[in-house]
N, C-alpha and C positions, 0 to 999 in steps of 0.2 A: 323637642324637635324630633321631627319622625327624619327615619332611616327607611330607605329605598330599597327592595328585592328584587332584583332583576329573573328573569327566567334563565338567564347565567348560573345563578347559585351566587350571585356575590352581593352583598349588602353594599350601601354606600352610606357614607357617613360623612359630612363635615370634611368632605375630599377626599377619604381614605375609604377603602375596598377589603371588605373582610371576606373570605369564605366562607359559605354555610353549607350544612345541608338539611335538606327538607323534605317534604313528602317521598316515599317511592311512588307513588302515581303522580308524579308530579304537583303542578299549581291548578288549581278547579275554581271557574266561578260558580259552583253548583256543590258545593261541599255537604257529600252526607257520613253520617255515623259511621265509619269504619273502614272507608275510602281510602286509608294511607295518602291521602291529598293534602298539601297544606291549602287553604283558603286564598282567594283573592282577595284584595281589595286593604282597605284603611282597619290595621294591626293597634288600637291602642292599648300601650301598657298600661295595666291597672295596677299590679303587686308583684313585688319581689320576695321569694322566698330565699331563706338559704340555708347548711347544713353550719350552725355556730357550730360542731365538736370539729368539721375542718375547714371551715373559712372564717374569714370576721367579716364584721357586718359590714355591705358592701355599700357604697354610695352610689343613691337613685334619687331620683325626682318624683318618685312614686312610693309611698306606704311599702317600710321593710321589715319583714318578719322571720324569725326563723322556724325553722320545721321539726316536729317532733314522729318519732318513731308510731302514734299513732293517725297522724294526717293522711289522707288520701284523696281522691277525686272520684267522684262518682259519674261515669262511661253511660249506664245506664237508660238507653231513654223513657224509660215506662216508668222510672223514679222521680220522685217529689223533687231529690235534691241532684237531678243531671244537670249535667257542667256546672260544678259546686266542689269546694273542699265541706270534706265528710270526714266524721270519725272512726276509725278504725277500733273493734270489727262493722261494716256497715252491711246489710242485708243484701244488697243489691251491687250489679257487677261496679267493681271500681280497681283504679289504679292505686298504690301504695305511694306515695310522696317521700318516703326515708326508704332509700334504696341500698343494697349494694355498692352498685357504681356509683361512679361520680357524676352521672347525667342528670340529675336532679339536685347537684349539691348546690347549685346557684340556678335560679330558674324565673322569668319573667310569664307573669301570668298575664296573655294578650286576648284584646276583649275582642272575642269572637262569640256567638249564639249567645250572648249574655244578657244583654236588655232590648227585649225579651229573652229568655231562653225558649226555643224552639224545638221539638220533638224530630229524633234525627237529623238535625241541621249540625250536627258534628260537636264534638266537644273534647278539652284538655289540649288546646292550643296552647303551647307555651313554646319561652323564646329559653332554649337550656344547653349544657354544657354537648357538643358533639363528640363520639364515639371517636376512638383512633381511626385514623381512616376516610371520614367523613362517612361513614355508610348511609343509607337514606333512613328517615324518622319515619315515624306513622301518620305525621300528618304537622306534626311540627316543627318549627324552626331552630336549628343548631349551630353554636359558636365554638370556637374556641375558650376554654375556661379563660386566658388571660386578656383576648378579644371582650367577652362577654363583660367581663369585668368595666374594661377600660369604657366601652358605650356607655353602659348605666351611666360610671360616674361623671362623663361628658357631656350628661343629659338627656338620655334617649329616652323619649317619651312615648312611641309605638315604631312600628313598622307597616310602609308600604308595598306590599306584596304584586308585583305587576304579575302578568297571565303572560 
């Protein structure tokens, strides 16, 4: 079941209204490389990562994996493997997936530029733990850890992003 984003900042779900926060440029239906935008349109979840040394395995309706110290994503668009997990060290610019914080400890990987992937068309849309605060993402969608938790295991199968 997909889940509703309003230009509110609030998800809906099966009746219930979570807060997010998402882009600092807001929502775009013209999403490029580095826009801090999150994307419009139909969000399907594909995979669930998540940190097993502090969560357990969470329940999804989508393929769950946990993450290790050397996974990343590769940002890159002149690379072979942009918007793709890569292995760290990878040649090309990419983001780290075993972070610090706890914004990646739990993290929905939502299918945006991915069949095709497209050059510049944006990438590392994911649906992940939000900052105290709510601060805004770089272009993706953020929950509350015990939010984000509770959608998966309700069956959240993407998100609809409205403009």
């Amino acid at each position: 079941m997909f889940a509703v984003m309003g230009p509110d900042g609030l998800l809906r779900f099966q009746g219930g209204q979570y807060r997010t926060a998402f882009g600092e440029a807001g929502v775009t239906r013209a999403k490029q490389e580095g826009d801090h935008a999150t994307p419009a349109g139909l969000l399907p979840l594909r995979r669930v990562f998540y940190r097993a040394d502090r969560l357990a395995r969470p329940r999804a309706v989508v393929p769950v994996e946990p993450i290790a110290p050397q996974d990343g994503w590769c940002d890159d668009p002149a690379d072979r493997a942009y918007n793709r997990k890569v292995s760290l060290p990878h040649p090309a610019r990419h983001e780290a997936l075993w972070r610090q914080d706890n914004v990646y400890d739990l993290m929905g990987v939502l299918g945006w530029n991915d069949d095709p992937v497209q050059r510049d068309r944006g990438s590392a849309i994911f649906l992940h733990v939000a900052r105290t605060g709510y601060p805004p993402t770089e272009g993706c969608i953020a929950l509350a850890l015990g939010d984000l938790t509770a959608l998966l295991a309700a069956g959240l199968s993407g998100v609809e992003v409205l403009a």
